[in-house]
KEKE-3310 file (N, C-alpha, C; in steps of 0.2 Angstrom, whole numbers, plus 5000, padded with zeros to 4 digits):
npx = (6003:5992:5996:5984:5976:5982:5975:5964:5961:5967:5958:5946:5952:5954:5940:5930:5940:5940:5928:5924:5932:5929:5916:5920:5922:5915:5903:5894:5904:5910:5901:5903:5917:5916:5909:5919:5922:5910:5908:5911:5906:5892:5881:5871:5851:5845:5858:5869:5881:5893:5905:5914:5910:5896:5893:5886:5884:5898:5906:5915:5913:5920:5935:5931:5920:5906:5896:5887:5900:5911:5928:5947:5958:5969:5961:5950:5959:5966:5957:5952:5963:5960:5957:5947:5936:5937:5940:5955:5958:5951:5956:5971:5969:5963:5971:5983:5978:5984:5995:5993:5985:5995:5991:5975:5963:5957:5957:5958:5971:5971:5965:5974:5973:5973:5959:5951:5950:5947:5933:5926:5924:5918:5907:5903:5901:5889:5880:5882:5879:5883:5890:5893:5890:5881:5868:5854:5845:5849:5849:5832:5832:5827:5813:5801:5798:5782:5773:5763:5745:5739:5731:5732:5741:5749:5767:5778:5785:5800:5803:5810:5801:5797:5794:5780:5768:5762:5745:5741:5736:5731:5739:5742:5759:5777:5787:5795:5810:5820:5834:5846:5845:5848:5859:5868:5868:5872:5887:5896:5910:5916:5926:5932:5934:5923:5911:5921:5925:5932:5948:5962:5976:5990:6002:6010:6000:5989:5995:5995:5982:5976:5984:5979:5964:5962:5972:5970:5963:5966:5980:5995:6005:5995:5992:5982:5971:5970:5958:5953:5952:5966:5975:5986:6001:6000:6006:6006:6001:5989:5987:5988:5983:5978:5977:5980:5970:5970:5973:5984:5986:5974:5963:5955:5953:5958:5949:5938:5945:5943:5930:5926:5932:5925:5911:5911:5922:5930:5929:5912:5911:5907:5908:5915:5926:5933:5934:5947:5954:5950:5955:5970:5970:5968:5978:5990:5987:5988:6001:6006:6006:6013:6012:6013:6028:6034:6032:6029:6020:6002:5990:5972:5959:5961:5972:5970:5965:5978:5981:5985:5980:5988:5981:5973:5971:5967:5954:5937:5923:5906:5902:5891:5878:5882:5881:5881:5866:5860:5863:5856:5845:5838:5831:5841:5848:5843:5842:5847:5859:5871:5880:5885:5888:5889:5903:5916:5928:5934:5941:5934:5942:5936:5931:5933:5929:5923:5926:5923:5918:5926:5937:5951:5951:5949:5948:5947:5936:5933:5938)
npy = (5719:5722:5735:5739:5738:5744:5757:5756:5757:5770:5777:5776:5781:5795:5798:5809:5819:5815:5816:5828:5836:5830:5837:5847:5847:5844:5838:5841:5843:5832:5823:5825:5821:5807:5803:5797:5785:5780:5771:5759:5758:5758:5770:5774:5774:5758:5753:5741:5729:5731:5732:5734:5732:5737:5754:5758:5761:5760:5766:5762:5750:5731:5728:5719:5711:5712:5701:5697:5698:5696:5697:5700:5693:5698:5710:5703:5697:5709:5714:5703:5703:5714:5730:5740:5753:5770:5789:5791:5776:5776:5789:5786:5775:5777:5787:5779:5765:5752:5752:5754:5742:5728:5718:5722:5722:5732:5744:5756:5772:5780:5796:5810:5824:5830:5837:5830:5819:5822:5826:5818:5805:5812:5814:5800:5797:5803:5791:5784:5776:5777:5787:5804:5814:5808:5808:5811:5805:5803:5814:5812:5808:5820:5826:5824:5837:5843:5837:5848:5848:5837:5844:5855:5863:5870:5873:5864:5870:5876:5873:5881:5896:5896:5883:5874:5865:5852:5853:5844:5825:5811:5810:5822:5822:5825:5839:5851:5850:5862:5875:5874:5862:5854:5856:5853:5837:5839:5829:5821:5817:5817:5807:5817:5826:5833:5843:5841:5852:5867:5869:5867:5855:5849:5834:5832:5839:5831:5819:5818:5821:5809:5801:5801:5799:5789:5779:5770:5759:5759:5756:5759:5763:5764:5747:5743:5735:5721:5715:5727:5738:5737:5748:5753:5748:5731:5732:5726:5715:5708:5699:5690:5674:5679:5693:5711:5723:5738:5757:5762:5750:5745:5752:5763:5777:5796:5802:5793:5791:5803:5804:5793:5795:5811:5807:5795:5793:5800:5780:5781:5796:5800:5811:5823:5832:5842:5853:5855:5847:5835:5834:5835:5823:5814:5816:5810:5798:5796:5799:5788:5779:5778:5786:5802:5807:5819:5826:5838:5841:5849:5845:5852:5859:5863:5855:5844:5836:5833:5821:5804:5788:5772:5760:5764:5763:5750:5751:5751:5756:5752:5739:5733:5733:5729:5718:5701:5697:5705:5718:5710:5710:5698:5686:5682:5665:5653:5642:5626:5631:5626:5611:5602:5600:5613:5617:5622:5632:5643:5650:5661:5672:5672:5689:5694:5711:5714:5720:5711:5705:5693:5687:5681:5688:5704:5721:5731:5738:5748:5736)
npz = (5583:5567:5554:5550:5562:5569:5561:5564:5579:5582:5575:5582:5597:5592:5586:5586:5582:5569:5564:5564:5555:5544:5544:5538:5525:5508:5504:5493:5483:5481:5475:5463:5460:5462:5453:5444:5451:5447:5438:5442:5453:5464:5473:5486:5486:5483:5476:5469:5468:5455:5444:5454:5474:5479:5489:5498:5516:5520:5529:5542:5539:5535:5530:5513:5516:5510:5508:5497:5487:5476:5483:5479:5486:5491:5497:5505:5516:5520:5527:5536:5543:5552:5543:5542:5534:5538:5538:5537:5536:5522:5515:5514:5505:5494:5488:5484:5477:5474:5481:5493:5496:5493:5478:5478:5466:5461:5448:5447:5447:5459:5467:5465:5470:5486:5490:5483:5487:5501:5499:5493:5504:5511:5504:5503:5517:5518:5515:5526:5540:5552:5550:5558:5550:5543:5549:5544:5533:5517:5503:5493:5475:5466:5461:5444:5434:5433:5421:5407:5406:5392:5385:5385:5378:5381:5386:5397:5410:5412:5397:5382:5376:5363:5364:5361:5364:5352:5346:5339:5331:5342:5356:5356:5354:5355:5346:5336:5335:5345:5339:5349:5354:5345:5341:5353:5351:5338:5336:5329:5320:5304:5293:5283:5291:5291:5306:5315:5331:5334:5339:5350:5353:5362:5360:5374:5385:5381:5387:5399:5402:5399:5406:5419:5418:5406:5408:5416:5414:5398:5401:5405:5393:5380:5383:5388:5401:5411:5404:5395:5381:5371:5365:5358:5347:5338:5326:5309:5312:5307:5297:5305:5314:5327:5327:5331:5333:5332:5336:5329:5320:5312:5313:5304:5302:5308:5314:5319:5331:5338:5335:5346:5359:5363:5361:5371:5381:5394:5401:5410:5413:5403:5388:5395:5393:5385:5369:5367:5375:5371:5359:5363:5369:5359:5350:5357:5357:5345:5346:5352:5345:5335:5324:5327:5331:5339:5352:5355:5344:5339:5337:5329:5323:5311:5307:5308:5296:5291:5295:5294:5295:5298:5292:5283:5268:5265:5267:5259:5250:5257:5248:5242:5237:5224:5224:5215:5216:5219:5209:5198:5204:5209:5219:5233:5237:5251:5256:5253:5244:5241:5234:5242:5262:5272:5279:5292:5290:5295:5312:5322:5333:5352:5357:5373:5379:5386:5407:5420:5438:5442:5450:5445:5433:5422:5426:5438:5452:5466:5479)
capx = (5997:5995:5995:5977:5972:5983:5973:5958:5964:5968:5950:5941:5954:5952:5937:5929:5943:5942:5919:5923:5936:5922:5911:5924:5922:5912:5898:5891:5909:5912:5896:5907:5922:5911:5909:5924:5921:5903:5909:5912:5902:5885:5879:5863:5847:5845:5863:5870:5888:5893:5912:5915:5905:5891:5896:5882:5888:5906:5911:5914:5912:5927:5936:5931:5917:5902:5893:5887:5901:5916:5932:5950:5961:5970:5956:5948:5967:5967:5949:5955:5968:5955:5954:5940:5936:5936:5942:5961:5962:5952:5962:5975:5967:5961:5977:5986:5976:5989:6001:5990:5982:5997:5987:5970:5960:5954:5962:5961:5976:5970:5965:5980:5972:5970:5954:5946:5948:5942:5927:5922:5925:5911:5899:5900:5898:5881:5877:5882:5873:5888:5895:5890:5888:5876:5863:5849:5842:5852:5842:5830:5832:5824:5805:5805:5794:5775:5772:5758:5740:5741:5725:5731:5743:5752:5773:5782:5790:5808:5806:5810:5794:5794:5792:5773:5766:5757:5739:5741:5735:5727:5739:5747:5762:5780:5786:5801:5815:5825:5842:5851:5844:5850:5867:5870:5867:5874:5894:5899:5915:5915:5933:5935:5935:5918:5910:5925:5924:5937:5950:5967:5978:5996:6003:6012:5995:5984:5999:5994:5974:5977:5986:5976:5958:5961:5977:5967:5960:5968:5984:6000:6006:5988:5994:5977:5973:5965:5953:5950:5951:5971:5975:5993:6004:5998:6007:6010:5998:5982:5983:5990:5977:5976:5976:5977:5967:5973:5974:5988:5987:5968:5958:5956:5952:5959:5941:5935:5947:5941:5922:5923:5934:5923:5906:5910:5924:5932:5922:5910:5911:5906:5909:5916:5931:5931:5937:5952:5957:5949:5961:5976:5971:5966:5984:5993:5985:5991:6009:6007:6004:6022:6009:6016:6033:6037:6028:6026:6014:5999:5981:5968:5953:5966:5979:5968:5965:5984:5982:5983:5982:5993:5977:5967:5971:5964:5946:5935:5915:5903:5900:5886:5873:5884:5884:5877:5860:5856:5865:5854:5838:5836:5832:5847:5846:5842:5842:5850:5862:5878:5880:5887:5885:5894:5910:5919:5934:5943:5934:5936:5944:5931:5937:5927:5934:5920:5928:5918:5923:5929:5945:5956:5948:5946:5949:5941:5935:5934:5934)
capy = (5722:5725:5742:5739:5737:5752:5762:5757:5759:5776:5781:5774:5786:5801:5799:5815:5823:5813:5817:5835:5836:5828:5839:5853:5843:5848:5833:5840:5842:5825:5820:5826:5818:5800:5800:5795:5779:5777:5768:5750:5756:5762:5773:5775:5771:5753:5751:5735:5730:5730:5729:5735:5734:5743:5758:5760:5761:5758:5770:5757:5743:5729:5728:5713:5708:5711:5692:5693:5700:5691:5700:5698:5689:5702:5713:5697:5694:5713:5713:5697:5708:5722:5735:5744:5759:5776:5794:5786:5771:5779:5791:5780:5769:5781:5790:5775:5757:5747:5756:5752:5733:5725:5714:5723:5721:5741:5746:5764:5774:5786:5804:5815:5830:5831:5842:5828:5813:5821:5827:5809:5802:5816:5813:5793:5798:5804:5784:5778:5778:5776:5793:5809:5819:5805:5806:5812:5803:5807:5820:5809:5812:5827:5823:5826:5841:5840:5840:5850:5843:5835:5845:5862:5867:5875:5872:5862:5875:5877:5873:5887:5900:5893:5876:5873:5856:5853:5849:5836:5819:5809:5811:5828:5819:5829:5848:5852:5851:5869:5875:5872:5855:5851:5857:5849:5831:5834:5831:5818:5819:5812:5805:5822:5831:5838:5842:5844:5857:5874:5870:5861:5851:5844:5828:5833:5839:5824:5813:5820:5819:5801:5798:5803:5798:5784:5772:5766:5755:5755:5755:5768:5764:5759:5741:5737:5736:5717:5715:5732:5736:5739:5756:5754:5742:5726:5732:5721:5708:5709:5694:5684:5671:5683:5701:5715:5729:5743:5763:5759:5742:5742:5761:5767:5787:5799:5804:5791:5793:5810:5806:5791:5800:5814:5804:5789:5793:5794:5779:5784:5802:5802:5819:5828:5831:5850:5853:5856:5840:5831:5835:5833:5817:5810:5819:5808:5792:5796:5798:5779:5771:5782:5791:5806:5808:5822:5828:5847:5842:5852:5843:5855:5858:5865:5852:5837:5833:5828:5815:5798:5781:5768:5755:5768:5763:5746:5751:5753:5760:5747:5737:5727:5735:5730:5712:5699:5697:5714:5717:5709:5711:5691:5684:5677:5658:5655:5636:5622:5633:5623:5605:5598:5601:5618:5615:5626:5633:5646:5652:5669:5675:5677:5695:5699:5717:5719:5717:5707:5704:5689:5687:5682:5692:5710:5727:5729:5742:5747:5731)
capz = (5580:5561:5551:5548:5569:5574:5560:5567:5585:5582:5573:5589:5601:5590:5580:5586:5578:5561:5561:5564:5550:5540:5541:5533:5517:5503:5499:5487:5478:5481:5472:5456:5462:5462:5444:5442:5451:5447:5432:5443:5460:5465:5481:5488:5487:5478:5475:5468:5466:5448:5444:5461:5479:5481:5494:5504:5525:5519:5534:5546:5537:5539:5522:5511:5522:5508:5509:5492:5483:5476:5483:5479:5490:5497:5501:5511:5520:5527:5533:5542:5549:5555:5540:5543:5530:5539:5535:5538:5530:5512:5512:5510:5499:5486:5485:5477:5480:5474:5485:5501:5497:5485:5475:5475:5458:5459:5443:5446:5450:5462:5466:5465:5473:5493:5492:5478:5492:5507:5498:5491:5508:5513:5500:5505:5522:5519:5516:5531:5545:5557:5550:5561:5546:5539:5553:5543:5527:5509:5500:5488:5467:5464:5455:5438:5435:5431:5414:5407:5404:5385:5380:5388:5373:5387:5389:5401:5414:5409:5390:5377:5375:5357:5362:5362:5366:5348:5348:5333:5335:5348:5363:5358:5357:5349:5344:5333:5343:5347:5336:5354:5355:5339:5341:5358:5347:5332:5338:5324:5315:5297:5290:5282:5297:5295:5310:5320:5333:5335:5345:5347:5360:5362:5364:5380:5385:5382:5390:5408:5405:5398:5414:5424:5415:5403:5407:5424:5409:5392:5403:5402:5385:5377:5381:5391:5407:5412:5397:5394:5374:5368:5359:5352:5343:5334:5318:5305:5314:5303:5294:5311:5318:5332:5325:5335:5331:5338:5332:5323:5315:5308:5312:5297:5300:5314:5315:5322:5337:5340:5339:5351:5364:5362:5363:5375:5385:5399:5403:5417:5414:5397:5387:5401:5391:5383:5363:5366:5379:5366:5353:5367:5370:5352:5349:5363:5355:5339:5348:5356:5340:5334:5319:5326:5333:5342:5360:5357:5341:5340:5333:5329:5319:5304:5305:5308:5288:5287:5300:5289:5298:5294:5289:5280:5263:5266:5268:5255:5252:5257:5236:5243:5232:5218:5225:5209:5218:5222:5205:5193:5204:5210:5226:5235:5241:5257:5255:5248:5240:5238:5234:5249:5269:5276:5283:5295:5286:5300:5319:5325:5341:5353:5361:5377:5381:5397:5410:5426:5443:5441:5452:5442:5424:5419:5429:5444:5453:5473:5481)
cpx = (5998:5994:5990:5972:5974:5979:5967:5956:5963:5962:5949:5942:5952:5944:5931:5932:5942:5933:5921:5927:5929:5917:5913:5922:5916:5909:5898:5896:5910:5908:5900:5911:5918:5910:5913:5924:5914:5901:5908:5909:5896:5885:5873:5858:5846:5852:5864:5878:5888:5899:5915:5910:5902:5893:5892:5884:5896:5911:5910:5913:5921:5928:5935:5926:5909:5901:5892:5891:5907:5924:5939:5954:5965:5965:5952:5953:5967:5962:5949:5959:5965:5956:5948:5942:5934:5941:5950:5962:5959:5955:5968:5974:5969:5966:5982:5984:5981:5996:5999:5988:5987:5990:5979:5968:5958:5961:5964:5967:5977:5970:5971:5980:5969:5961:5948:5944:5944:5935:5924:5920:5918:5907:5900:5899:5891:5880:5879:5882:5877:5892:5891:5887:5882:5870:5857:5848:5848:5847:5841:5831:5825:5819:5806:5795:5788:5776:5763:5753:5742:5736:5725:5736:5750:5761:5776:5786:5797:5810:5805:5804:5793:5792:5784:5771:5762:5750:5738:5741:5732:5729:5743:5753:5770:5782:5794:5807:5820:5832:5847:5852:5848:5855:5870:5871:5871:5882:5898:5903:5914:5924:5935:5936:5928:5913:5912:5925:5933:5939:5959:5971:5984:5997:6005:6006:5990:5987:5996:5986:5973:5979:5981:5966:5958:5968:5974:5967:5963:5976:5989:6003:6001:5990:5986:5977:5967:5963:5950:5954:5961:5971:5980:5997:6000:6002:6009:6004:5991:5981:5989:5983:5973:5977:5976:5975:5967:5970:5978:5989:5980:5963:5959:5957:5956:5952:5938:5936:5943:5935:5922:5925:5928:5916:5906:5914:5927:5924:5918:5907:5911:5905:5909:5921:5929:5936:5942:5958:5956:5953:5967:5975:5972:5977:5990:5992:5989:6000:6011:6007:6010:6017:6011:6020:6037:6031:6026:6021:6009:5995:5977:5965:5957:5970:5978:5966:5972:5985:5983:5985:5985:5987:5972:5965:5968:5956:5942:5927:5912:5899:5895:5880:5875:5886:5878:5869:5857:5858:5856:5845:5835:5837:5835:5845:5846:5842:5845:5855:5868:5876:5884:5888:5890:5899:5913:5926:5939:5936:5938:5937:5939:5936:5931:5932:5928:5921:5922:5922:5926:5936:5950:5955:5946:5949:5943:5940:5936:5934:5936)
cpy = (5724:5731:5743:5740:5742:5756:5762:5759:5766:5782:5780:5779:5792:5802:5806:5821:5821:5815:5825:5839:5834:5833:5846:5850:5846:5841:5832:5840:5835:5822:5821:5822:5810:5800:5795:5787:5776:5773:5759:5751:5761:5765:5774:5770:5764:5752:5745:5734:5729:5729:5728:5734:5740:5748:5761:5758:5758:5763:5765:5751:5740:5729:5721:5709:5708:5704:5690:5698:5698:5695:5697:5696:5693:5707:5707:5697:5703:5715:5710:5702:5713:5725:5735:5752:5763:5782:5792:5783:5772:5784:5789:5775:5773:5785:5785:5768:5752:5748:5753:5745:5732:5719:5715:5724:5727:5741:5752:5767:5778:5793:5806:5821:5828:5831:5836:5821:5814:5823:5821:5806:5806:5815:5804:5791:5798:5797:5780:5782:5782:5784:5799:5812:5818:5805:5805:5808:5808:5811:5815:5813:5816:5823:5827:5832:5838:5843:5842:5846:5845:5841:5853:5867:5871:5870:5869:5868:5872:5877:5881:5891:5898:5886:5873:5867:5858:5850:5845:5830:5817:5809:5819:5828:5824:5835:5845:5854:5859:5868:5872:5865:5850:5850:5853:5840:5831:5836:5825:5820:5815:5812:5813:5827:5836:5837:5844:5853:5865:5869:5868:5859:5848:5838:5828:5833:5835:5818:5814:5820:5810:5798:5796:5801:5789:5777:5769:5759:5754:5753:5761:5768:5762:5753:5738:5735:5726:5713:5720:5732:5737:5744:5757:5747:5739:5726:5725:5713:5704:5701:5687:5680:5674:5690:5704:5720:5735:5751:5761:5756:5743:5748:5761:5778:5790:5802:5801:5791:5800:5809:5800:5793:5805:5813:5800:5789:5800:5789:5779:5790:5804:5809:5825:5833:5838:5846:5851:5850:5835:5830:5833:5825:5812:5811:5815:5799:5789:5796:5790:5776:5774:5784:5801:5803:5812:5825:5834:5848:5843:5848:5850:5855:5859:5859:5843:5832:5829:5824:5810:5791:5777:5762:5757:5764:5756:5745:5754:5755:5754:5747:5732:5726:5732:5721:5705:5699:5702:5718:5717:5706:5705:5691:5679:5670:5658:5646:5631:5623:5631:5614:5601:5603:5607:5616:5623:5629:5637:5647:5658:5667:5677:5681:5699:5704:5720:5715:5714:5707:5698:5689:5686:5686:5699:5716:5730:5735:5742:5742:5730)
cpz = (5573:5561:5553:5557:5572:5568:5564:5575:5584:5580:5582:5595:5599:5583:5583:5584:5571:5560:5560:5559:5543:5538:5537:5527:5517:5500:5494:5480:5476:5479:5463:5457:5459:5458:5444:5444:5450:5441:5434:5451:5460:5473:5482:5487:5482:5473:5476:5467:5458:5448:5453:5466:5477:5486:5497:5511:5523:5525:5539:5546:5537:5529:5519:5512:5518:5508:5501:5485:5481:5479:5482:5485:5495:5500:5506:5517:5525:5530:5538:5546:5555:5551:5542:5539:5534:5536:5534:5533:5521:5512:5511:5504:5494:5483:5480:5481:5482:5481:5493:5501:5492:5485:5474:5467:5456:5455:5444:5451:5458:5463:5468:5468:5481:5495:5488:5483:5497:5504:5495:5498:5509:5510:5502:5513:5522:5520:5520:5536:5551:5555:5554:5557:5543:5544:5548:5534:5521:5508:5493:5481:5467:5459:5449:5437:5431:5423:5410:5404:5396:5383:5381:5381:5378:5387:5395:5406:5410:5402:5387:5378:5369:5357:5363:5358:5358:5350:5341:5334:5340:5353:5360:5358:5351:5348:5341:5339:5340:5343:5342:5356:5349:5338:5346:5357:5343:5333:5334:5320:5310:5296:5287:5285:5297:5300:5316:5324:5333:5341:5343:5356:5358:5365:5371:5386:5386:5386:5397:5408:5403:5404:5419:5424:5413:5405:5414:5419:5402:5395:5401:5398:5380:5378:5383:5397:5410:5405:5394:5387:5374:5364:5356:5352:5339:5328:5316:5309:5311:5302:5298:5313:5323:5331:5331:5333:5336:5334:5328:5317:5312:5308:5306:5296:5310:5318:5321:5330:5341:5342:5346:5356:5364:5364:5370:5381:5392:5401:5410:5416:5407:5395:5393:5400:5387:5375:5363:5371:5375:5360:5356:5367:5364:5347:5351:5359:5349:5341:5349:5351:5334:5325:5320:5331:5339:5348:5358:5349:5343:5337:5335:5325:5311:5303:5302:5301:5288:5289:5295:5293:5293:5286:5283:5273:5262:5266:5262:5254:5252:5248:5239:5239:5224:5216:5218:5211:5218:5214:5199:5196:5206:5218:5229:5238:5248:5261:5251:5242:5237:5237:5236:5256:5269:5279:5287:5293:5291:5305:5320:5334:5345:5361:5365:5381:5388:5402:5416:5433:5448:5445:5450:5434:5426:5424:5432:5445:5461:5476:5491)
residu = (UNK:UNK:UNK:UNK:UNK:UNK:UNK:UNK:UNK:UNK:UNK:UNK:UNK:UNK:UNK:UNK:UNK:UNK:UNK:UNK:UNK:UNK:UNK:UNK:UNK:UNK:UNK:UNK:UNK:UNK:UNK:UNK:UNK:UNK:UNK:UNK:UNK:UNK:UNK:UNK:UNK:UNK:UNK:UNK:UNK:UNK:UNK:UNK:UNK:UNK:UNK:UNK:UNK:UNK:UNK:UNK:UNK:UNK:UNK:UNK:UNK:UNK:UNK:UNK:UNK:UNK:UNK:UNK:UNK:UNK:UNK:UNK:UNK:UNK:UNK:UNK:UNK:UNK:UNK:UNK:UNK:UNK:UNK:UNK:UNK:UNK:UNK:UNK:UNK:UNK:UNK:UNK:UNK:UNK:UNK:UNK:UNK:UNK:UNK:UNK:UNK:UNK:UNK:UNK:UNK:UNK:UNK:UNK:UNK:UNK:UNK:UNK:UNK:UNK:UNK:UNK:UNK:UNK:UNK:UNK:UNK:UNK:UNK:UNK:UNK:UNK:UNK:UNK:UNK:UNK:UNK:UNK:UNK:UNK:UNK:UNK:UNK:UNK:UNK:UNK:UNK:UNK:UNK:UNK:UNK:UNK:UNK:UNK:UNK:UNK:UNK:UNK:UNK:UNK:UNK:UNK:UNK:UNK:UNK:UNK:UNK:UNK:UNK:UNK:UNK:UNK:UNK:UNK:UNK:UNK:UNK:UNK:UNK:UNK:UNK:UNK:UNK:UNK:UNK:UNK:UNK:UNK:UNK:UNK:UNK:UNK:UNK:UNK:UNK:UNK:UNK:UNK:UNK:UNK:UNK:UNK:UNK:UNK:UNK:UNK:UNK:UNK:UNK:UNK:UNK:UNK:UNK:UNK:UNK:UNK:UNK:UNK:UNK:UNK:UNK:UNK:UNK:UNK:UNK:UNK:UNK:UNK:UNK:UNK:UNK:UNK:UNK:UNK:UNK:UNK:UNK:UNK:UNK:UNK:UNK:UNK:UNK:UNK:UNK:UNK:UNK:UNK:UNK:UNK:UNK:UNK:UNK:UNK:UNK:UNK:UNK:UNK:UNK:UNK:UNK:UNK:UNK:UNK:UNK:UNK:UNK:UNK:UNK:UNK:UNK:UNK:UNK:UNK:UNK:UNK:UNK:UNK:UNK:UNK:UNK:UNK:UNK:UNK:UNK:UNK:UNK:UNK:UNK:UNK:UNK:UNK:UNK:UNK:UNK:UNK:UNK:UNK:UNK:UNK:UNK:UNK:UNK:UNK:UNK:UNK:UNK:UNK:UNK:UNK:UNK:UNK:UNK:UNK:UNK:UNK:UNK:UNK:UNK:UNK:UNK:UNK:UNK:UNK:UNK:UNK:UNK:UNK:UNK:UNK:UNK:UNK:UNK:UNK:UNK:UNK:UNK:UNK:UNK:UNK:UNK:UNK:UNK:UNK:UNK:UNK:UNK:UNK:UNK:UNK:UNK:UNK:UNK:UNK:UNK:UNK:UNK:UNK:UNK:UNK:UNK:UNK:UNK:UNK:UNK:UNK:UNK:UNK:UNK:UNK:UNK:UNK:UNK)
# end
């Protein structure tokens, strides 16, 4: 008999003890937890797969067994065996994938916290039918509150006491938006650091939320996980046929690292990331790509001027305005402007960094 048929074997004997454990779990934590994979799976109602299966009734499903979903070859291979996902065999999974299916194409490393797994398992409970806890319907998305008649002048519940619907125009449509609303948007850093929030973060620091957030995907030394983008090395490869542009070899500003961590990432969990993680990790980046040196460096809102990338001095102010056409005020040609046929003189790299789920390409998700 394999692993996979005594785990399921052993649900079916004690599974009155594995629903009644279930129902200690904390759903609605586990609805935060599910960020983290909601990057490459969907749950609930009108769920589709995307990187990963879709995970609606996954309690009791055999592993591998979606119809229209392409799976890799060892998930297919232990579903043949009998896997079956219950409270058991994910939490094994989720703790460390590769560790329990070798060869599955789920990139991520897994949760590291006990209390973070059984609660996922309990919020993907609710979507399956099969689970005790899931008898009754999910709780539909909350409706989006009514908004006031156009021609009443009257405020939306919830917004400010200053926000008053104008009556300008033909649907009333508009108000100036709140200081609060203004600040929550404007989180752009400019190359001289303005903008930058209070705070700071060490390399040591950012190495353990990088772990734990970002090398599922760029990998554990920014090398890149699949086709997800690369974030250290390349140097010196700029003016190869194949460039790598990395932080090191071709960024120009420290900046830039800061606003798109800060905006974009982890991906999934977009700005989840507090000030001062955000400097840790931007801090850890700058490590991998050996611009700083030593682990117990600090980045902060003070320090981060001295930053200097390697490629910086390469970059110059867009002179396009200054270009002879636009120059001397004349309209560029648009036709027949040379005298003979275009010719092809070099082809660029084409660099697809999204991943798909492709079996053999990209960084997968639950599969």
């Amino acid at each position: 008999m394999s692993k996979f048929l005594k785990l399921t074997a052993s649900v079916i004997l004690f599974g009155a003890i594995a629903t009644t454990g279930a129902n200690a779990q904390d759903a609605d934590a586990g609805k935060k937890v599910f960020r983290k994979c909601a990057a490459c799976h969907a749950v609930g109602k009108g769920a589709k797969n995307k990187v990963g299966p879709e995970l609606n009734e996954l309690i009791g499903r055999v592993a591998g067994s979606l119809e229209d979903y392409k799976y890799s070859k060892a998930m297919t291979a232990v579903g043949e065996e009998g896997l079956v996902w219950n409270n058991d065999t994910l939490t094994e999974y989720l703790t460390k994938p590769r560790g329990f299916i070798k060869g599955t194409k789920m990139a991520f490393g897994g949760l590291k916290k006990d209390a973070e797994i059984e609660n996922v398992i309990a919020y993907l409970a609710t979507y399956s039918a099969s689970a005790e806890q899931a008898a009754a319907e999910p709780e539909e998305m909350a409706e989006p509150a009514e908004t006031a008649d156009a021609t009443s002048g009257q405020a939306p519940a919830g917004l400010a006491a200053d926000a008053v619907i104008p009556d300008h125009g033909n649907y009333h449509l508009g108000r100036v938006a709140l200081p609060e609303e203004i600040t929550a948007w404007d989180i752009d850093v400019r190359p001289d650091g303005a903008g930058l929030p209070v705070g700071k973060g060490t390399v040591a620091d950012g190495g353990v939320i990088y772990d734990e957030s970002c090398a599922v995907c760029h990998g554990v030394f920014g090398e890149g996980e699949g086709r997800w983008p690369v974030l250290s090395g390349g140097f010196d490869t700029l003016t190869a046929d194949r460039p790598e542009k990395t932080i090191g070899s071709y960024w120009p500003f420290a900046s830039t690292i800061f606003d798109y961590v800060n905006r974009a990432m982890p991906f999934g969990n977009a700005r989840s990331l507090s000030a001062d993680e955000t400097y840790a990790v931007t801090a850890y980046l700058l490590y991998l790509n050996d611009i700083v040196t030593d682990e117990s460096f600090e980045l902060s809102n003070e320090t981060f001027s001295d930053i200097k990338l390697p490629n910086e001095e390469n970059f110059y102010p867009d002179d396009r305005l200054e270009e002879p056409n636009f120059a001397k005020g004349t309209e560029p040609c648009m036709q027949n402007c040379g005298d003979r046929p275009a010719e092809i003189v070099m082809r660029a790299r084409v660099l697809d960094v999204t991943p798909d789920n492709d079996e053999e390409g990209g960084a997968g998700g639950i599969d």
